[in-house]
VMD Tcl script that draws the C-alpha trace (Angstrom):
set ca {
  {-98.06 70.48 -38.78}
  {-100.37 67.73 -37.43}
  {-98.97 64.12 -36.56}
  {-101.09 60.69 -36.95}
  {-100.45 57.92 -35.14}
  {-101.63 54.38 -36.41}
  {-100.80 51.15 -34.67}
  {-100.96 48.06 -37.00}
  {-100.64 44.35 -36.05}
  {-99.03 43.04 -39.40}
  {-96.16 44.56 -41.69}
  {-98.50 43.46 -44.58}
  {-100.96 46.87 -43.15}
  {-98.35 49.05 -42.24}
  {-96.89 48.73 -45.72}
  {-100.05 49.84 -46.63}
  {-100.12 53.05 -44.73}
  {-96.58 53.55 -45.78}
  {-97.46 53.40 -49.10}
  {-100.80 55.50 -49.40}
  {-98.90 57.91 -47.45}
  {-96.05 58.14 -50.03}
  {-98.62 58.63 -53.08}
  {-100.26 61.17 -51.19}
  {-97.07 63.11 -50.84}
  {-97.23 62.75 -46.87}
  {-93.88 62.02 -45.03}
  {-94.44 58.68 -43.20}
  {-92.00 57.27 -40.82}
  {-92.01 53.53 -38.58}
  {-91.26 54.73 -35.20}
  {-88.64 51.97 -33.28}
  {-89.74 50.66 -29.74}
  {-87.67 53.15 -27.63}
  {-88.93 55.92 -29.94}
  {-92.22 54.89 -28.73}
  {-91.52 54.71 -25.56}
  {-89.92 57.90 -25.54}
  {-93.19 59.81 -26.64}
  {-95.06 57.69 -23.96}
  {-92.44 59.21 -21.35}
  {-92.85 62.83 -22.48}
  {-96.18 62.38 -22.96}
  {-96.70 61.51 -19.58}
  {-94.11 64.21 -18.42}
  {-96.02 66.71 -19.98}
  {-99.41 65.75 -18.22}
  {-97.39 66.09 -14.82}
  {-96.57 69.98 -15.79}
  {-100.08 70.73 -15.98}
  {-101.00 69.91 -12.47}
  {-100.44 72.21 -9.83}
  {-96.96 71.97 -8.02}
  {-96.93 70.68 -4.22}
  {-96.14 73.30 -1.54}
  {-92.81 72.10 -0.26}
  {-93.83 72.44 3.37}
  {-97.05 70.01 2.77}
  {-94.84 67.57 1.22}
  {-92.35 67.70 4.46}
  {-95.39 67.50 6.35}
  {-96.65 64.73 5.45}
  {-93.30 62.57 5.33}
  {-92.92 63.81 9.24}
  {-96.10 61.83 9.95}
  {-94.85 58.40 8.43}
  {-93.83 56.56 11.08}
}
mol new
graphics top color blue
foreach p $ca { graphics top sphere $p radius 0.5 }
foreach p [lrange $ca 0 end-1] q [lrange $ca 1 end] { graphics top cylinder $p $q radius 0.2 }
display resetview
């Protein structure tokens, strides 16, 4: 399953979408703002996973040197 994402500035376009979609047999949904927001968050969550954890000991390090 792939997902598309399209932002539109009017209802008159997203109606639009919503309706190609329909006719093409595609199921098309209007995400809500904290639906939105909630991808943004795990989107962002997800990035942090991929980076390498800190070593626990350079962390403590470094917060005994702030003075």
């Amino acid at each position: 399953m792939s997902t598309i994402v399209i932002d539109v500035d009017d209802t008159s376009s997203m109606k639009l979408f919503l309706d190609l979609a329909r006719k093409l047999h595609f199921k098309a949904t209007v995400l809500t703002d904290e639906q939105k927001e909630d991808w943004g968050l795990l989107s962002m969550i997800k990035e942090r996973d991929e980076e390498p954890p800190v070593p626990v000991q350079s962390a403590l390090d470094i917060l005994g040197n702030v003075k």
